[in-house]
Structure formats: C-alpha cells, structure tokens
TIDRENVO-89934 format. One record per residue (C-alpha): x, y, z. Coordinates in steps of 0.25 Angstrom, whole numbers, plus 5000, padded with zeros to 4 digits. Each point is the difference from the previous one (the first is absolute). Example, Ala and Ser with C-alpha at 12.3 -4.5 7.8 and 13.67 -1.06 7.14 Angstrom:
! TIDRENVO-89934
+------+------+------+
|   px |   py |   pz |
+------+------+------+
| 5049 | 4982 | 5031 |
| 5006 | 5014 | 4998 |
+------+------+------+
//
This chain:
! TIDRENVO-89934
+------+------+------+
|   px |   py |   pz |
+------+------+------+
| 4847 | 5109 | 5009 |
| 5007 | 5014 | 4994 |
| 5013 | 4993 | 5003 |
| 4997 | 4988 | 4991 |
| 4994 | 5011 | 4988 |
| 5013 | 5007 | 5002 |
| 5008 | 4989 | 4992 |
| 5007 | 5005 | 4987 |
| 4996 | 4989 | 4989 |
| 5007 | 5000 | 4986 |
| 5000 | 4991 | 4990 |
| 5007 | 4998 | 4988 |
| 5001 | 4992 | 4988 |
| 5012 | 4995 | 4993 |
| 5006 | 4991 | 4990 |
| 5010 | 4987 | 5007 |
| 5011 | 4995 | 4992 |
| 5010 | 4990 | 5002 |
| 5015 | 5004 | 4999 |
| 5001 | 4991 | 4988 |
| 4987 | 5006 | 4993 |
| 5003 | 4999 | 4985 |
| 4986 | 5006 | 4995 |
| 4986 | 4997 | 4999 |
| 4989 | 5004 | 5010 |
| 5004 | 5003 | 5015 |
| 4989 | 4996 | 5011 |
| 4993 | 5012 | 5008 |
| 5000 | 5001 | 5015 |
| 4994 | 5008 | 5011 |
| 5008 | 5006 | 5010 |
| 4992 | 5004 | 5012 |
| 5008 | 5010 | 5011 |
| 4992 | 5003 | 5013 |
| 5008 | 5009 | 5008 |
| 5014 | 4997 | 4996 |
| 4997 | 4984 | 5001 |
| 4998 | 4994 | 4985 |
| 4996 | 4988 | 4992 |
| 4999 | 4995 | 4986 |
| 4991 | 4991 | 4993 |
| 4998 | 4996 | 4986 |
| 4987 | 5006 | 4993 |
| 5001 | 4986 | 4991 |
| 5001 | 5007 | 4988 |
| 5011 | 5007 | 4991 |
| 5003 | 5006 | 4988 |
| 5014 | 5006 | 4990 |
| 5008 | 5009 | 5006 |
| 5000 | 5009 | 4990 |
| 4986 | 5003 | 5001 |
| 5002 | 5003 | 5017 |
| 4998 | 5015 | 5004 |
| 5008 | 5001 | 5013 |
| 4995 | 5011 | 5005 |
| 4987 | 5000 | 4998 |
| 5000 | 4983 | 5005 |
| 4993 | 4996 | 4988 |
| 4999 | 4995 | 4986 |
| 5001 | 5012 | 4989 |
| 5003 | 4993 | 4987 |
| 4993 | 4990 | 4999 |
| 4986 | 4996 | 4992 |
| 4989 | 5008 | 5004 |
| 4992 | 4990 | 5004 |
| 5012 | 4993 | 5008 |
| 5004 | 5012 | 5006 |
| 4985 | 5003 | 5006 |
| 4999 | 4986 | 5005 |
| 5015 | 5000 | 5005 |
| 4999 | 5014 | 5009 |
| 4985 | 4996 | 5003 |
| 5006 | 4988 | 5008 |
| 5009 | 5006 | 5007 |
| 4991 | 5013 | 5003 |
| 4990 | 4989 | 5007 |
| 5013 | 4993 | 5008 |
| 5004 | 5014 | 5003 |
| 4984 | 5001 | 5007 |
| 5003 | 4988 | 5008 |
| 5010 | 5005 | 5008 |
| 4991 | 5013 | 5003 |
| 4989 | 4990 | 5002 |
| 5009 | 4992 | 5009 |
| 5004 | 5011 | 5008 |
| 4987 | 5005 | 5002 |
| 4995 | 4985 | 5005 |
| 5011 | 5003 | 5008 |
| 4995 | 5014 | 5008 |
| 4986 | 4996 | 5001 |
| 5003 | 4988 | 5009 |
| 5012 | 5009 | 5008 |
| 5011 | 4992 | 4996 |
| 5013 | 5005 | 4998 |
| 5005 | 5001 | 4985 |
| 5011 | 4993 | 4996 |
| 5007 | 4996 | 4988 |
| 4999 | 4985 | 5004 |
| 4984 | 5000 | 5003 |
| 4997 | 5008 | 4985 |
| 5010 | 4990 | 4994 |
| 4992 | 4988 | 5008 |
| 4985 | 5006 | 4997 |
| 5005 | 5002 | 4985 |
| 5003 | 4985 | 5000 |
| 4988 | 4995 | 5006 |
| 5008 | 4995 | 5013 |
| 4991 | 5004 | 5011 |
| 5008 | 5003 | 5013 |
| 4987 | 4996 | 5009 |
| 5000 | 4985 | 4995 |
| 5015 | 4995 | 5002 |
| 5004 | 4992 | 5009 |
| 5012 | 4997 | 5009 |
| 5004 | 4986 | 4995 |
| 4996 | 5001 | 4984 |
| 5012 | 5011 | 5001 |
| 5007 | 4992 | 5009 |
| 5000 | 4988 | 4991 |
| 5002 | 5010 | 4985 |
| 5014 | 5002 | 5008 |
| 5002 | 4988 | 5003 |
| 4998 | 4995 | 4984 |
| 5010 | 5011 | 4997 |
| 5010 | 4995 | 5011 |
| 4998 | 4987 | 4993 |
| 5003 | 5006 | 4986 |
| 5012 | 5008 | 5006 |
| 5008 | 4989 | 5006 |
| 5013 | 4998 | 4995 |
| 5001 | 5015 | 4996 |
| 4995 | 5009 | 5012 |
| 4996 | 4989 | 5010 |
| 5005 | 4988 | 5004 |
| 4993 | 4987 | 5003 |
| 5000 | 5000 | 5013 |
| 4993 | 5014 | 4999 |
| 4989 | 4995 | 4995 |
| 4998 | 4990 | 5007 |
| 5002 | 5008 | 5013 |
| 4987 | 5009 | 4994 |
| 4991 | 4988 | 4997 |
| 5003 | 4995 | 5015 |
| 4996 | 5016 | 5005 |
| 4988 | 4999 | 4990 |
| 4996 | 4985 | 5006 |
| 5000 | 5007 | 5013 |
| 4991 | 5012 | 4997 |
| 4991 | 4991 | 4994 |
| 5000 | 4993 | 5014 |
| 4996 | 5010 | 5007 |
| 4988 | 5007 | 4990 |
| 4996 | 4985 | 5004 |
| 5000 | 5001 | 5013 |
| 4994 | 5010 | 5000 |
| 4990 | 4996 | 4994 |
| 5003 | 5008 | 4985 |
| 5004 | 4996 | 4987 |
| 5006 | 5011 | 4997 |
| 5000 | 5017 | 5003 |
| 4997 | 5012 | 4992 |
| 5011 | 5010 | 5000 |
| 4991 | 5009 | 5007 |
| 4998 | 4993 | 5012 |
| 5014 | 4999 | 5002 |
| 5003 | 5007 | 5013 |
| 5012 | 4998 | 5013 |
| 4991 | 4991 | 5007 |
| 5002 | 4990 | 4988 |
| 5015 | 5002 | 5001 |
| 5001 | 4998 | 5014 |
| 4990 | 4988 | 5001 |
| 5008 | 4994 | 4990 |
| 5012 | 5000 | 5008 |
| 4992 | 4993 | 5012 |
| 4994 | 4990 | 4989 |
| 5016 | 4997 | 4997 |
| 5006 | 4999 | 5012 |
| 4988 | 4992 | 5008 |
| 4991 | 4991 | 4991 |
| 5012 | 4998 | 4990 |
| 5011 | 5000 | 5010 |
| 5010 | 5006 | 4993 |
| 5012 | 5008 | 5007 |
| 5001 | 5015 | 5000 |
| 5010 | 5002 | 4989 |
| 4992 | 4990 | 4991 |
| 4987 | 5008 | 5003 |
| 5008 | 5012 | 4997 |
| 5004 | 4994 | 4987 |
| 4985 | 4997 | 4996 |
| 4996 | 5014 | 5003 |
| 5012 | 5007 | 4992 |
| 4993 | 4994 | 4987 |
| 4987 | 5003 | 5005 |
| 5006 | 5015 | 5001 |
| 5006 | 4999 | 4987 |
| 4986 | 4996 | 4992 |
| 4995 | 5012 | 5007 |
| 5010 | 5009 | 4996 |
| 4998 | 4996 | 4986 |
| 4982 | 5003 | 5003 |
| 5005 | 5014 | 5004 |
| 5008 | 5001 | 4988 |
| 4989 | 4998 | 4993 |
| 4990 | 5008 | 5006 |
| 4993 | 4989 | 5003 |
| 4998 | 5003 | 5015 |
| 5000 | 5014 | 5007 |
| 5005 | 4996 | 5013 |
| 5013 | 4992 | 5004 |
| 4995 | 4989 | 5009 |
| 5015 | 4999 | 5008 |
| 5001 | 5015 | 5006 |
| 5003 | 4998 | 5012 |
| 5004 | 4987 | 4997 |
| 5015 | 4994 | 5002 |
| 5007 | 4989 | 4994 |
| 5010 | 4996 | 5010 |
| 5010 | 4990 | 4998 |
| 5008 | 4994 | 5013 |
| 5012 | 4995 | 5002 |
| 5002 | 4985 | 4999 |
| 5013 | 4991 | 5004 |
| 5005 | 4997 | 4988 |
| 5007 | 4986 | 5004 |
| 5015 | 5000 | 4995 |
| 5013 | 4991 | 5002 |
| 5011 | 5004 | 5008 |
| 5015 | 4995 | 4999 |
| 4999 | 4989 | 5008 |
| 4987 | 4996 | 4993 |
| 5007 | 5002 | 4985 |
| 5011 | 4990 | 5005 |
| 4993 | 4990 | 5005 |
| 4992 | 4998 | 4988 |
| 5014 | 5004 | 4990 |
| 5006 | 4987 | 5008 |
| 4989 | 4992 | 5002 |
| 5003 | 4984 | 4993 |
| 4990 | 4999 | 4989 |
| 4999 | 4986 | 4992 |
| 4987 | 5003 | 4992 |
| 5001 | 5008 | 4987 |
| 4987 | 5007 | 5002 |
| 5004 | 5005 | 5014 |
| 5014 | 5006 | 4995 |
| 4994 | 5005 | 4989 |
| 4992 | 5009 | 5009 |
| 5009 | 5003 | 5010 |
| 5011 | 5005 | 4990 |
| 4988 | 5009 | 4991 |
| 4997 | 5006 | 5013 |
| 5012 | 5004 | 5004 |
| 5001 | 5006 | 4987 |
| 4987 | 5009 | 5005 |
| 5008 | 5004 | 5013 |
| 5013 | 5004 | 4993 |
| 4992 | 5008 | 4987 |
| 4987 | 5004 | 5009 |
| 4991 | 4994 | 4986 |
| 4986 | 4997 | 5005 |
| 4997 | 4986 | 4994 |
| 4993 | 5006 | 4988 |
| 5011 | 5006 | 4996 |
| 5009 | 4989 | 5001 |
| 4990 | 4992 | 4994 |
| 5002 | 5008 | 4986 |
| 5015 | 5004 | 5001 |
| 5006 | 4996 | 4987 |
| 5016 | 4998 | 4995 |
| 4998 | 5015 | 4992 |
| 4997 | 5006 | 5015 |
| 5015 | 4998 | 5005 |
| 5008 | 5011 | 4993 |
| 5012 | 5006 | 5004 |
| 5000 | 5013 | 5008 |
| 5007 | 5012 | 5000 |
| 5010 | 4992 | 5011 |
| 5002 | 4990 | 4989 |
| 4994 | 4989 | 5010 |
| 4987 | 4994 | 4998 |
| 4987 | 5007 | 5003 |
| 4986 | 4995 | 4999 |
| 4993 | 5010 | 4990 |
| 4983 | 4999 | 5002 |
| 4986 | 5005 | 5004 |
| 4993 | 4996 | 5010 |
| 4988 | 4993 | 4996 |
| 4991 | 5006 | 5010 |
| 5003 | 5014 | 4998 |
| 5009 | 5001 | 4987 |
| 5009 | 5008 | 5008 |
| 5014 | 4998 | 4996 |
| 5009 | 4991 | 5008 |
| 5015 | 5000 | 4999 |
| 5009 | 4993 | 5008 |
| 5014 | 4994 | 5000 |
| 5001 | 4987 | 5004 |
| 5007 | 4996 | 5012 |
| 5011 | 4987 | 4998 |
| 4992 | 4988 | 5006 |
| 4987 | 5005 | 4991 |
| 5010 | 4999 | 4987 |
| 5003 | 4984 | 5006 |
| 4985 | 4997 | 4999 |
| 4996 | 5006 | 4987 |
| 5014 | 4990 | 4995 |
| 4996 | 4989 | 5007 |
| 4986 | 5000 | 4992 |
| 5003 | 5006 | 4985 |
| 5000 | 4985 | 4996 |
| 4988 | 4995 | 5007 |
| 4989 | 4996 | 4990 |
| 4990 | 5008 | 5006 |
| 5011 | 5013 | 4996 |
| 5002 | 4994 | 4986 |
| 4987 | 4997 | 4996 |
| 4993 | 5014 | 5005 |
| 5011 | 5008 | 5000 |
| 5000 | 5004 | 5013 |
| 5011 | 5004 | 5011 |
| 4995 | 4991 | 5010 |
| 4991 | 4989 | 5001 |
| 4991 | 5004 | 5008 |
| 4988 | 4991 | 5004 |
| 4985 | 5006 | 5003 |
| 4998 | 5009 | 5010 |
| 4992 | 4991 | 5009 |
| 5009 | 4987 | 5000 |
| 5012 | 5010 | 5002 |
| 4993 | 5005 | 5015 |
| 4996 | 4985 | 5001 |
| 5014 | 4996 | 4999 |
| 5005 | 5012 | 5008 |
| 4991 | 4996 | 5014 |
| 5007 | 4986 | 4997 |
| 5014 | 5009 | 5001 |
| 4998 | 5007 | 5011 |
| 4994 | 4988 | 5008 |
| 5015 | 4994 | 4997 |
| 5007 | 5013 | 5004 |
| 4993 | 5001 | 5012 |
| 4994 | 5013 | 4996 |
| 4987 | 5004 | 5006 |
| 4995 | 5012 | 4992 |
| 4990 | 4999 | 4987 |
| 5009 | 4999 | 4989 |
| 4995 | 5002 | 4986 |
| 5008 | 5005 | 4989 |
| 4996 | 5014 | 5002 |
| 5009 | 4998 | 5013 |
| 5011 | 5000 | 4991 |
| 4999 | 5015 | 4996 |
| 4996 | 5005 | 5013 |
| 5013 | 4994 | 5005 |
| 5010 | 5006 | 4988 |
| 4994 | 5014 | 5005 |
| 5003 | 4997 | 5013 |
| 5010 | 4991 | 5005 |
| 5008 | 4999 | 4985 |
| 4999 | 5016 | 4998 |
| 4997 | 5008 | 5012 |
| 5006 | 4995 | 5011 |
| 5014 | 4999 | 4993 |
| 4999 | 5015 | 4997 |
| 4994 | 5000 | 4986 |
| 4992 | 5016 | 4999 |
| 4987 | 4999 | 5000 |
| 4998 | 5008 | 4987 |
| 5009 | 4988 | 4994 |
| 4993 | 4989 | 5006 |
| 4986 | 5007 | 4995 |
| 5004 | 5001 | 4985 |
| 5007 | 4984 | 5000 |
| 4986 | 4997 | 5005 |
| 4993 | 5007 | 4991 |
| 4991 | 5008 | 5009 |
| 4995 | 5015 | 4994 |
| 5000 | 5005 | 5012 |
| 5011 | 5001 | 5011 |
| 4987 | 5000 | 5010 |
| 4997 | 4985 | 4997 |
| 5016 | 4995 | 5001 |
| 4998 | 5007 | 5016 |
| 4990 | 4988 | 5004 |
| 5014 | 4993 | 4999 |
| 5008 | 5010 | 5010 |
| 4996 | 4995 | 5013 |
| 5010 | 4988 | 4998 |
| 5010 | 5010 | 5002 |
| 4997 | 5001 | 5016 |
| 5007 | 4987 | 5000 |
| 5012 | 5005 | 4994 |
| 4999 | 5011 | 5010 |
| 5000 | 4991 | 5011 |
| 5014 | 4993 | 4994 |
| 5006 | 5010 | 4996 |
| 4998 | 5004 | 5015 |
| 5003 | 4988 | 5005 |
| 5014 | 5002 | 4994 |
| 5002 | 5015 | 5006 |
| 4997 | 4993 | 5013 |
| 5011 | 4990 | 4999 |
| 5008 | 5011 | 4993 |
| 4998 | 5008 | 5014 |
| 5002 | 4989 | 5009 |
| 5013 | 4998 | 4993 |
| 5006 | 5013 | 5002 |
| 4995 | 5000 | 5015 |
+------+------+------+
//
C-alpha cells in the first residue's frame, strides 16, 4: 500500500491557444502528472488572457464575482483528483495517471469489457482507412472480432470483463481457433496478434493490471510460398492464347513477375507513377498499399512491352490506369485455367506472381538481397529472407557447373 501513497501527484491549470489565436478567451485545462507520466483535459470553461495569472493557475483580473466562481471551479476539480487518489489507496490499487483520468471522467475500469473496446477500434479503423489503414485492414479486424465473438459463444459468454481477462483465456482461444473453427496455425496467429493489440491498448489505458499474454508467444511459421521457375514462366510466356480475357491475364501477370507489384498495387498503378529515374530509363514510382512503404523499381524490357501494349485499351483510357487489370478473384479463376494449359501443377494465384520476381526473376540471377528487399517494398530485410531458400537451387547449378568444370579439366 506505502508504494501506491508514495506517487508524486501535481496538477496544474493552464490557458490552450491555437498557433492562429488572434484574441478573445482561451479555454482552460488540467494537466494531471503522476510520477513523471501526464495527461491533460479540458475544465470546459475559459476566459481572456489577460486576466490569466500563470503562476499562481488562476484568474486574477477579472470580476469579483467571476473570479470566485472561476478559481471555486477549479479548486473543486483540483479535489477530485485527491479524491480520486485517495479512492484509489483505499481499495490497493496502484495510482496511475490513466486510472485518476478514467475516475475523473466517469469511466469505471471494473465495467469494461473486451469486445465494446474491440469494436470502438474497430469504428475507428473504419474511420482511418484510406489515411492510416487500408481496407483490407479493417476487414481483417472485423473477421479477428467475428471470431472472438465465436468463441465468448462457445463458451457460453457474450462477452468478458477486462478483469477476468487471464492466459487461460489467451491460450483457450488458440485451441477454439485451430479446432472448432479449423483455421491453420498462421491464420490463428493472425487472430490473436489483434487480440494482443486491443489488449495493448487496455494496458495503455490502465484499464487492466495484468497483461493476459506473459508467457504467451506469437509464433509465425514458415509456409511454402509457391513461385514459378524458368521453365514455368516460359511455358506460360509462350503458351497460344486466342481469348482476350486470357492474354489479358497472362500478360498483367507477367508484369507482377518482372516488377514483384502485388495485385493491389497494380490495380492502382497510374500513367503519373512511371517517371524517369536517375538512370534516365523508366522506374515505377509507388506505395505499397498494404504498408504505404515506398516502392521503387526500374522496369525490366519485356514489363515496358506490356504496359505499351495496353496504353490504349479502353479500360486504361477510361480510368486512367497502367493496366487493365480485371478483379482479383476472376484473375485467379483465369489463372487456375492458365496453368491447367501450361501444365503447371502448383496453386497459382496472382500473389504467385510476386513470390516469383523475388525468387526466380531477382535472387537466383544474383540480385543482393538488400535490392531485391526495397524493389519489393519490404521494411525489414527479415521479411525479404523468407525468399532466400530459392537460392539452394542456384547453389546446386552453379555446382553443377563446377562439376562439369572439373570433369573437364580431368
């Protein structure tokens, strides 16, 4: 208990202006600092400038009367917070700015629940997209939040306090994922990722004592990550093609293999994205539209050919785009039909395309590594490495080589 009285409290009371204040009153807040850590709230009232003592936090030329009722407010917030605090001792918590801010506003920690915070971050997901999420994002969280409702359901809940959040809840949620809803490892360790986030944001807050995943681990595995290899690209580069729709398809996702563009991004590629580089040769200029991480990359001969064979297409004239890409899901529809004809027994979708410029386009000719990561995109070299173990096949050529070099000179 000394441990919690020990907290230095101050607060203080001071005028807020905007940097394009011109005159008139200026709205009061409370700044509350608890050990270092602080927060600031408006009192809802204000008043001139002029009349503001800054030293002593309170109004001093002003109208009797005003002036009594003015500092008589803010003497009784001033209480709250030492009321607050002392709410806080005699039940043994520990006092922190977060929980004085939450009693002061009437947010009572032991009501809240996991998914009326779950779904307030969702709504402001949904507000954010297009300026710090995308839509895929969001739609990624609702999904997580369509599952954790599942499982408060099968459990037999509607929903959790905060409180009762503990590792067993964590944990049983892994099982709930991977057995009843039948997901795989990685997707049930993107489920719980958000889960993790939300409670980050509870402990933020101070709206839960205890983190629920210590001793808890996210792991992520390794997947195969199908790609093309040469053979594979040639097959489908030369493969006859009558149909429109097909060679449409098979030329826009070539273009993903020679730039490494996921189909998003090549999906909102536009004529002011081609610039000339510092090499004076053509360079796609962009953001990745799952990350906004910036993605530069000169563009090889046979990419340049496709984006010339379609700059007249309707579809490029009419929306202004590079290519005329179709939806994502016809795409991968057309795509099985592709590689059924080319013989090619591996799931292809048009992610395929990307996984094969980091590997066979890039890598296994020699590209570094750190170049093929920031063409791709990626913000860490550690997320380009999942690509590396393509180069065991290059290994083994270039070996095969030395073997025949050896052979040779015996």
């Amino acid at each position: 208990m000394l441990q919690f009285m020990n907290k230095t409290i101050k607060v203080l009371f001071m005028l807020r202006t905007r940097s394009n204040y011109a005159g008139g009153p200026a709205p009061i807040y409370m700044r509350l600092t608890v050990d270092g850590h602080r927060f600031e709230v408006a009192t809802q009232r204000e008043t001139d400038p002029d009349k503001w003592d800054h030293k002593a936090c309170r109004v001093v030329r002003s109208k009797k009367e005003e002036t009594r009722e003015l500092n008589n407010y803010l003497d009784i917030l001033q209480s709250k917070v030492f009321d607050a605090q002392r709410d806080l001792v005699s039940k043994g918590v520990e006092i922190t700015a977060g929980r004085i801010r939450n009693l002061l506003l009437g947010e009572n920690d032991d009501k809240k629940t996991l998914l009326d915070v779950y779904r307030q971050h969702v709504k402001e997901v949904k507000e954010l997209v297009g300026k710090d999420y995308a839509e895929g994002t969001l739609r990624r969280f609702k999904s997580s939040l369509a599952s954790l409702v599942a499982y408060l359901t099968h459990n037999g809940k509607t929903d959790i306090l905060l409180r009762e959040l503990n590792h067993p809840f964590v944990t049983g949620y892994e099982v709930f994922l991977k057995s009843v809803r039948n997901v795989g490892h990685n997707t049930a360790m993107g489920n719980i990722k958000k889960l993790k986030k939300i409670i980050n944001l509870c402990i933020a807050n101070d709206w839960i004592d205890k983190d629920p995943f210590i001793n808890y681990k996210i792991k992520i595995r390794d997947t195969n990550r199908p790609f093309l290899v040469q053979d594979e690209l040639n097959r489908i580069v030369n493969l006859k093609i009558l149909t429109d729709r097909l060679s449409r398809v098979r030329d826009i996702f070539m273009f993903s293999c020679y730039t490494g563009l996921s189909y998003a991004d090549v999906q909102k590629l536009r004529q002011s994205d081609l610039v000339i580089g510092h090499d004076g040769e053509k360079w796609i200029h962009t953001e990745r539209v799952k990350t906004d991480a910036a993605t530069r990359v000169p563009l090889l001969p046979d990419a340049m050919k496709i984006i010339e064979m379609y700059k007249d297409h309707p579809q490029c004239v009419n929306k202004r785009t590079l290519l005329p890409i179709m939806s994502n899901q016809k795409m991968n529809e057309y795509l099985k039909e592709i590689a059924d004809r080319c013989e090619i027994n591996k799931k292809m979708t048009f992610h395929t395309a990307r996984h094969t410029f980091a590997t066979t386009v890039t890598l296994t000719n020699g590209v570094p590594m750190e170049t093929v990561s920031k063409m791709l995109g990626h913000k860490t070299i550690r997320t380009t490495q999942q690509y590396a173990k393509i180069l065991d096949q290059k290994v083994s050529e270039d070996m095969k080589l030395l073997k025949e070099k050896l052979q040779i000179m015996k």
